[in-house]
C-alpha positions as CSV (number, residue, x, y, z in Angstrom):
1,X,-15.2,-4.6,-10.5
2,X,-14.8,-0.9,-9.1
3,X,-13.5,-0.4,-6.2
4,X,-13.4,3.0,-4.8
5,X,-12.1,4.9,-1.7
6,X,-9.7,2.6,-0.3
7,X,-7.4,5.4,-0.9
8,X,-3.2,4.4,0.1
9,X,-4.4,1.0,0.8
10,X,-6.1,0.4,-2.8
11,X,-3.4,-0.7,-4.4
12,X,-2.5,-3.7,-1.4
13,X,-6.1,-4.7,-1.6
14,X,-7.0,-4.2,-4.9
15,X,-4.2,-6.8,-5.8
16,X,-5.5,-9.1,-3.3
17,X,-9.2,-8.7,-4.9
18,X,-7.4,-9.3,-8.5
19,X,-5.6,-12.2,-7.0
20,X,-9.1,-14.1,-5.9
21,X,-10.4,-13.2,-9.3
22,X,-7.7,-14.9,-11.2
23,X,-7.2,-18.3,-8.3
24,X,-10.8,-19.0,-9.0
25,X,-10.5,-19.0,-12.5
26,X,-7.1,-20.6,-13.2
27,X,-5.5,-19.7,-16.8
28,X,-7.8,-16.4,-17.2
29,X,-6.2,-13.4,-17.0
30,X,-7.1,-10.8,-14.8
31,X,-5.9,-7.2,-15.0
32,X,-5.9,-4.8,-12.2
33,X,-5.9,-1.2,-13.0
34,X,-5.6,1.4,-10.3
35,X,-5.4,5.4,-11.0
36,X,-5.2,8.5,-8.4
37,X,-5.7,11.9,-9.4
38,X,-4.9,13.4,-6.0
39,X,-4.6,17.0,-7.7
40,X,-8.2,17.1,-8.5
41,X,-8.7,17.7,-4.6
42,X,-7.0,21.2,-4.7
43,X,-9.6,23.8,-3.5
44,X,-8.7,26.6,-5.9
45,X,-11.2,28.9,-4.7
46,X,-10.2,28.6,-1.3
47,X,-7.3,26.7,-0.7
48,X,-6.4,26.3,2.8
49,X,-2.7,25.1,4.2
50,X,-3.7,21.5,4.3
51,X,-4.7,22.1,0.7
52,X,-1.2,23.2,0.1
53,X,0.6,20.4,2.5
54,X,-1.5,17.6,0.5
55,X,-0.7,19.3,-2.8
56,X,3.2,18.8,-1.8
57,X,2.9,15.7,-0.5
58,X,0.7,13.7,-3.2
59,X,1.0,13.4,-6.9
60,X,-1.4,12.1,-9.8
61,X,-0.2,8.1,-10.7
62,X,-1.2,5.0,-12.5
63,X,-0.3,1.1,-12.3
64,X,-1.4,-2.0,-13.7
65,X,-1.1,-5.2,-13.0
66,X,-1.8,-8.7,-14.8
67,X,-2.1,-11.6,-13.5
68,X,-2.9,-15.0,-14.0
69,X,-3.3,-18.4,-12.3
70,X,-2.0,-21.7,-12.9
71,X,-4.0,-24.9,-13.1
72,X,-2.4,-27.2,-10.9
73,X,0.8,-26.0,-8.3
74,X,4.5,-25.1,-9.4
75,X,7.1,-23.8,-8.0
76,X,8.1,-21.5,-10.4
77,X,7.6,-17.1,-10.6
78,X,5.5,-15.7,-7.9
79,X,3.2,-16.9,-5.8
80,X,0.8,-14.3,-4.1
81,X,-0.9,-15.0,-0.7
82,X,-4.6,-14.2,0.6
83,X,-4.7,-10.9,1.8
84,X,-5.9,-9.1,4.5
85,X,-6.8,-5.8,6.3
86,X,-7.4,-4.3,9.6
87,X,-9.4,-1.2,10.9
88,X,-8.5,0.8,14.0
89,X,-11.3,2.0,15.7
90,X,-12.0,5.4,16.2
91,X,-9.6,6.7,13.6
92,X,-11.9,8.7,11.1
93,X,-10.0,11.8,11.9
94,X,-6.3,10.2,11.3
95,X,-7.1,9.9,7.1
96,X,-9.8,9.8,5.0
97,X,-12.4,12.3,3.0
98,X,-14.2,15.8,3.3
99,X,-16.9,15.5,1.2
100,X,-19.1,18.5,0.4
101,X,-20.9,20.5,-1.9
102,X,-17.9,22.4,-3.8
103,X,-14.7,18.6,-3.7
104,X,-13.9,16.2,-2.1
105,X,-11.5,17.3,0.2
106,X,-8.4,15.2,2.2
107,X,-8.3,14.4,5.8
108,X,-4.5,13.9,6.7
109,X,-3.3,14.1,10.1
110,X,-0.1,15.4,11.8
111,X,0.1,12.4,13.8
112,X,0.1,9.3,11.2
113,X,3.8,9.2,11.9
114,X,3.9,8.5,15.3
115,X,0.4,6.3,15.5
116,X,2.2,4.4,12.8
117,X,5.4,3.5,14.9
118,X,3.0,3.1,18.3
119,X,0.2,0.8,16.7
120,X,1.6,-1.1,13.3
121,X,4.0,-3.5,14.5
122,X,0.5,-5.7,16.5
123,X,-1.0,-5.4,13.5
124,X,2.1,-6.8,11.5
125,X,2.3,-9.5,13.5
126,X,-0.9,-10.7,12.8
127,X,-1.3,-10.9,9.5
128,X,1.9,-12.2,9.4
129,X,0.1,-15.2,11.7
130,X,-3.0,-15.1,9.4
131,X,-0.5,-16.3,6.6
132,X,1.4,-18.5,9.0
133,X,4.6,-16.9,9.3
134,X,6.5,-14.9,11.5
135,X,8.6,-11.5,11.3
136,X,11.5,-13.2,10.9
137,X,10.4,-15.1,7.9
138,X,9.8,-12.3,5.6
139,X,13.3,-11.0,3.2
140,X,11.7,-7.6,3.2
141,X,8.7,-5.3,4.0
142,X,7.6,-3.9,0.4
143,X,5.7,-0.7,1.4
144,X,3.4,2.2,0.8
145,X,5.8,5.5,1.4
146,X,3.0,7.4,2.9
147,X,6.0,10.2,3.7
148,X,9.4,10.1,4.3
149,X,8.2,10.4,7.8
150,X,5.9,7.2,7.7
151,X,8.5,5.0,6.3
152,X,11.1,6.3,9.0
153,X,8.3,5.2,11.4
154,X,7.7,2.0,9.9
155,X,11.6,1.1,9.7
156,X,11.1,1.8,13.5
157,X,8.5,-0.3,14.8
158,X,9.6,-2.9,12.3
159,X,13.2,-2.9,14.0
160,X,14.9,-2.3,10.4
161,X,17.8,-0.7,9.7
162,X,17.0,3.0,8.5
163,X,17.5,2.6,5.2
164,X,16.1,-0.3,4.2
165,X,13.3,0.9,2.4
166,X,15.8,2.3,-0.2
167,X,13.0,2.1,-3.1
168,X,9.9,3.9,-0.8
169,X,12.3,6.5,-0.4
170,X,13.0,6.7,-4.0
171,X,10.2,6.4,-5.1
172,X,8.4,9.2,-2.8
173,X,11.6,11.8,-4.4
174,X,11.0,10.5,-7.7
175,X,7.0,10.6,-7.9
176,X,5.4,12.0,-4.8
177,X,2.8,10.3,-3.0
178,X,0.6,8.8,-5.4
179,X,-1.9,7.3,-2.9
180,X,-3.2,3.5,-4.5
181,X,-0.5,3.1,-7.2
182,X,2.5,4.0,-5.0
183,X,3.2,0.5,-3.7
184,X,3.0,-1.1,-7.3
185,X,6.0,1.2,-8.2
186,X,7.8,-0.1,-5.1
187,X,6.8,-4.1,-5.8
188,X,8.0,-2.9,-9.6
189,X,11.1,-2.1,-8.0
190,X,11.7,-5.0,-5.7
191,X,10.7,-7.4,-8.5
192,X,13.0,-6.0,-10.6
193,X,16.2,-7.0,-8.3
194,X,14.8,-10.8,-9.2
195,X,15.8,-11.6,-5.5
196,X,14.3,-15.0,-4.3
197,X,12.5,-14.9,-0.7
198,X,9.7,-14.2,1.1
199,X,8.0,-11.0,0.8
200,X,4.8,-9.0,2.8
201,X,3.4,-5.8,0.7
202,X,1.7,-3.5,3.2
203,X,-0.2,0.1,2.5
204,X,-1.5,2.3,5.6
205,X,-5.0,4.3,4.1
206,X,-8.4,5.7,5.1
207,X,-10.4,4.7,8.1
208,X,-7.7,4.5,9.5
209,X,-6.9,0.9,7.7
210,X,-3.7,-1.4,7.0
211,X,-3.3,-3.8,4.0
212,X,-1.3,-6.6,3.9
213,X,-0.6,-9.4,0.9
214,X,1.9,-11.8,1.5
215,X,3.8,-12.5,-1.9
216,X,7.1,-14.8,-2.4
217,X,9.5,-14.8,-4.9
218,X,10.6,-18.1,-6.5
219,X,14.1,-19.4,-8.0
């Protein structure tokens, strides 16, 4: 199943697509494959400074991920949640695509940061409904690092300590902004601590969208 121009927010929804795929077919497995080559978009024969900003800010990245579900309930691994999404209205010029003849060009606006910390936390709250819990429920916020200005912003409106996205940070220094992928390194990360609790993935992207997938962590 392609899926293309979800953008940031591919790789929260294209796990909640995989994760459908594999709850209605229970012992298949399902693998989810997501690749950016965000370099392709440099205009080399006339590059302009949001050519040069983008080119800075976003790198070329890969993830997979396979799962599979389990006839019958347990209690055991990870159980991911239904997903869900949300479009602002009127946001075409925040993020999303220049297409013409010659590329397909990025549209990223100076103000993300700050629409982020005045308009996400609503929108956080309900999805977080949608999967019937609340803010205080969730152990931590695993997230797309859109910049280190977007997750300074989301630490914000979220009321976290700055700082506690410790792995967004890291992974933005380590890889760049990779669009889709970005937020599998992150989960990668988090997973990797083998921490128990209650988790919500969330990616910003084109349109201007959010993406959120509840997943928990068991004993």
């Amino acid at each position: 199943m392609p899926v293309f121009g979800l953008g940031c927010a591919g790789g929260v929804t294209g796990l909640a697509i995989a994760t459908k795929l594999a709850r209605a077919a229970p012992d298949t497995k399902v693998l989810m494959v997501t690749i950016e080559l965000c370099s392709l978009s440099f205009n080399t024969n006339n590059p302009s400074k949001s050519d040069f900003v983008a080119t800075v800010l976003f790198g070329d990245g890969a993830a997979a991920v396979c799962l599979r579900s389990h006839a019958g309930s347990n209690d055991k691994g990870i159980t991911i949640g239904e997903g869900t999404e949300h479009l602002w209205r009127d946001t075409l010029d925040n993020m999303g695509w220049d297409v013409n003849a010659n590329r397909l060009g990025v549209i990223l606006d100076r103000s993300i940061p700050k629409f982020t910390r005045d308009n996400l936390r609503s929108v956080v709250d309900e999805a977080l409904a949608k999967a019937g819990l609340e803010i205080n429920d969730i152990d931590r916020f695993v997230c797309h690092p859109g910049s280190v200005k977007v997750i300074s912003a989301i630490e914000s409106c979220l009321e976290l300590k700055s700082g506690t996205l410790d792995h967004e940070n890291a992974i933005m220094s380590d890889y760049g902004n990779m669009s889709a992928p970005t937020v599998l390194f992150v989960l990668q990360r988090v997973l990797a601590e083998r921490k128990p609790g209650q988790y919500m993935m969330t990616s910003l992207g084109p349109g201007f969208t959010a993406s959120f997938l509840p997943v928990k962590i068991h004993d």
